[in-house]
C-alpha positions, 0 to 999 in steps of 0.5 A, spaced: 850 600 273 854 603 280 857 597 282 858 590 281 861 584 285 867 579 281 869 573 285 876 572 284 878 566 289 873 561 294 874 567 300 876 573 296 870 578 292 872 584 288 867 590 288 868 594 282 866 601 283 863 606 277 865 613 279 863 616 272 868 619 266 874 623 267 873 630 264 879 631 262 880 623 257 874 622 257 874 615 260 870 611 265 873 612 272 872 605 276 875 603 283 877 596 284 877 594 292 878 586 295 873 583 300 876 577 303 870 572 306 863 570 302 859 573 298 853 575 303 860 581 306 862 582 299 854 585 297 854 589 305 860 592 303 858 594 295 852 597 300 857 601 304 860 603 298 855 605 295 851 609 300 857 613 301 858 615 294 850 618 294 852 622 300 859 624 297 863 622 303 866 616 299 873 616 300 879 611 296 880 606 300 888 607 303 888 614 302 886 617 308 891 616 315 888 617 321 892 622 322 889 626 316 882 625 319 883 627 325 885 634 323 880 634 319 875 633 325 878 638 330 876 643 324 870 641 322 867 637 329 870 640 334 872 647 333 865 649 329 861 645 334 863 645 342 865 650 347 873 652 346 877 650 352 874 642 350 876 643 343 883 645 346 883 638 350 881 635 344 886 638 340 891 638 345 890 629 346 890 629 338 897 633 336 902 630 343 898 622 343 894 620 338 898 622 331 904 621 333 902 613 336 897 612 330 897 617 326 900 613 320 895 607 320 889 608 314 882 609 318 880 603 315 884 599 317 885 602 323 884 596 329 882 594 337 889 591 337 893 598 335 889 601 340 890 597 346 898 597 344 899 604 345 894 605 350 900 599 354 906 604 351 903 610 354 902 607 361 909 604 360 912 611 360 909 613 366 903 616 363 896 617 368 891 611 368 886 618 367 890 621 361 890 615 358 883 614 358 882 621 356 886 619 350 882 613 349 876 618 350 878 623 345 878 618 340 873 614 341 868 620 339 872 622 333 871 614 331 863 616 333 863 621 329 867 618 323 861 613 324 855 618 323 859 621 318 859 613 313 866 614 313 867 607 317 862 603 320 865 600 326 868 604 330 874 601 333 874 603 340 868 600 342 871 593 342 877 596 347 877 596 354 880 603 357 884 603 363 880 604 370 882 612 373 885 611 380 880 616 384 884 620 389 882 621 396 878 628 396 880 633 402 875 637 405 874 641 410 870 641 417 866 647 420 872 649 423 877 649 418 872 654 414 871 658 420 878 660 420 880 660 413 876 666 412 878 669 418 884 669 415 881 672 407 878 678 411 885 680 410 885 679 402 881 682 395 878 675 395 874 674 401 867 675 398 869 671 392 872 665 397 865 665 403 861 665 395 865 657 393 864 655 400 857 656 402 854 656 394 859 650 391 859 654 385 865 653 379 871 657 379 868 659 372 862 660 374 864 665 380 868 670 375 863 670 370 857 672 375 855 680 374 850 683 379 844 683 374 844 675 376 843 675 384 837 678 387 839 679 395 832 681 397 830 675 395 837 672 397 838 668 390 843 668 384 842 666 377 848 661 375 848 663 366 855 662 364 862 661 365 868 665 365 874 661 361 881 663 359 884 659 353 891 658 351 893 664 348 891 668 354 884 670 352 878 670 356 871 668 353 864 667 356 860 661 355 854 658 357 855 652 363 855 646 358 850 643 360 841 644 361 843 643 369 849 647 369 844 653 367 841 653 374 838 659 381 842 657 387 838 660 394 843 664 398 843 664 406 843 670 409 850 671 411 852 670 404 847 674 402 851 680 408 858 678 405 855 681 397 851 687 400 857 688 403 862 686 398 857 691 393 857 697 397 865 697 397 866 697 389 860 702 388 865 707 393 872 704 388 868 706 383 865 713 385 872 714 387 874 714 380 867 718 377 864 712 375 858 708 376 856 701 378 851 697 373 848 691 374 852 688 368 858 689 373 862 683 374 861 682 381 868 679 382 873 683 378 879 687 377 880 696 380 879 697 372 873 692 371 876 686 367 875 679 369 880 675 374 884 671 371 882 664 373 890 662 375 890 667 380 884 666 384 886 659 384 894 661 386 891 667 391 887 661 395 892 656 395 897 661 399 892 662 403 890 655 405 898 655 406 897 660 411 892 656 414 895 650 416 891 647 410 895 644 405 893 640 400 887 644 400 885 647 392 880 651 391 875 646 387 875 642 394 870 648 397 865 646 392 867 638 395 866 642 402 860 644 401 856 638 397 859 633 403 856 638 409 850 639 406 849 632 406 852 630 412 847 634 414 841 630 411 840 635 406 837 630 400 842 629 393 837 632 389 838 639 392 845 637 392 846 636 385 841 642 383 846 646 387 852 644 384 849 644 377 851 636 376 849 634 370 845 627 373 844 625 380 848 619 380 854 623 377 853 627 385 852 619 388 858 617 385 863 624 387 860 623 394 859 616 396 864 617 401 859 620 405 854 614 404 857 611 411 855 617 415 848 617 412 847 610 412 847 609 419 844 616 420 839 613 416 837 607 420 838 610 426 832 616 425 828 609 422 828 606 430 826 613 432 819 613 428 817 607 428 820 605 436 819 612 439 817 608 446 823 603 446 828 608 445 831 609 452 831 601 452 834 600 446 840 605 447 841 601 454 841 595 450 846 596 445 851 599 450 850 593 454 852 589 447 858 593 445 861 591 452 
């Protein structure tokens, strides 16, 4: 017999485990574990058990900290499994928040309280409602995985509410704004790459990792395949877009279409000058040499021009913010929208720019009395007017 269950008080079992013979003595290994609560937990429980010891993840009860499961999952789920610069984030959370916080408690007895309790600690020091749910993200998805994994069978996450993240107010530029920004980058190494963000929406890790191979300027089209990142230690790798969406074809407008030729035939005439050719596994937006930009620099590069502008407070992520709110404005469909940003739904689109909704709401309404009351048109702006007075 694996297993067997012993009552010792009226709401108290004991399962005893048979975990074989010990090599060195000989002798029979039991584990002896207490369940409080009736006979019908104490048989779920011995399953439980059991079912861990056919899969070789059973683990003594008490012996293993949250802390040394965590580590252990950075290794073996994150690192092996997803892109770097997520399993830094993960990583980041575990080592400053989670470890030292809850490091100590054994995973199984880990409990909703102790988490809300540090979850109102972290906001008592000052701490943002959106790094605390970052938090409570971060370990949510090691409970999951610990889940799966047989470890526990309840995750504990699941009965606490994270607190709600304050969005901020998003700023954007108007038609004019952009006018006179890139009047201003004509000036600087970076204005094809800023018209690019500006009128296509694209990522800034999208933009450092297009090569020429991936835009058609016949047919005006471009191939958004991967993204540049740097991680913490200073390297660069190329990824692909995290998700099935983010892998998408962009149409391009003739006038951006312009700025690549132009921006094109100006590095073939860098390169010529250094006896070298332009292939299309070439970065488009890159250094003299040919190595990539580092993100940061880009990122610095746009924020002191915005500054020159009279646009401050204006980030380089806001141009793709700038260019999803005037399509829209414009009447262009979400869909469209989302496919050009690469969102990953378009509900994620709805809810990043719902701020827009009023305008096309009204807009809406307005273009339903020209189709179905064409005739009482004139009528009914007289009407309105005499209304408001």
């Amino acid at each position: 017999m694996r297993g067997h269950i012993v009552k010792r008080y009226k709401d108290s079992y004991t399962i005893v485990l048979n975990l074989g013979t010990d090599p060195a003595t000989g002798k029979r290994k039991q584990q002896w574990i207490s369940v409080k609560g009736t006979k019908r937990a104490a048989e779920k429980r011995l399953a439980e058990l059991l079912h861990q010891l056919d899969n070789g993840i059973f683990t003594k009860p008490g012996k293993t900290t949250l802390a040394n499961y965590l580590e252990k999952w950075l290794r073996d789920c994150c690192w092996s499994n997803l892109a770097p610069r997520t399993a830094e984030g993960y990583e980041n959370i575990v080592w400053r928040h989670l470890i030292p916080s809850l490091g100590q408690i054994h995973l199984t007895q880990l409990k909703p309280e102790h988490l809300q309790h540090v979850y109102s600690e972290k906001l008592a020091i000052g701490l943002s409602h959106r790094t605390v749910r970052y938090i409570h993200v971060t370990l949510h998805k090691a409970l999951r995985d610990a889940v799966k994994l047989g470890i526990i069978f309840r995750n504990p996450a699941d009965a606490v509410e994270p607190p709600k993240v304050q969005r901020h107010e998003m700023h954007t530029m108007n038609e004019s704004d952009i006018h006179i920004f890139l009047e201003f980058a004509k000036s600087t190494p970076y204005y094809a790459l800023f018209y690019l963000v500006l009128f296509t929406g694209m990522r800034r890790s999208e933009l450092l990792a297009l090569r020429w191979s991936d835009i058609d300027l016949i047919l005006c089209q471009l191939s958004v395949t991967r993204a540049l990142h740097q991680l913490r230690d200073g390297s660069l790798i190329f990824r692909q877009p995290k998700t099935a969406k983010g892998c998408r074809l962009i149409s391009l407008s003739p006038s951006t279409a312009i700025v690549l030729r132009q921006h094109r035939e100006q590095q073939e005439k860098t390169r010529q000058v250094l006896g070298l050719t332009l292939t299309d596994d070439y970065l488009v937006f890159c250094k003299v040499d040919g190595k990539p930009l580092l993100p940061n620099t880009v990122s610095h590069a746009w924020t002191k021009l915005a500054r020159r502008t009279g646009l401050k407070g204006i980030r380089l992520h806001d141009a793709r913010h700038t260019h999803a709110s005037l399509m829209l404005k414009q009447g262009v469909h979400p869909k469209i929208v989302q496919e050009r940003l690469g969102h990953a739904s378009i509900q994620i689109t709805l809810d990043t720019y719902s701020h827009v909704a009023p305008g096309l709401q009204q807009a809406a309404a307005n273009r339903f009395d020209d189709i179905v009351l064409p005739e009482n048109q004139d009528n009914s702006e007289n009407e309105t007017k005499e209304i408001l007075r």
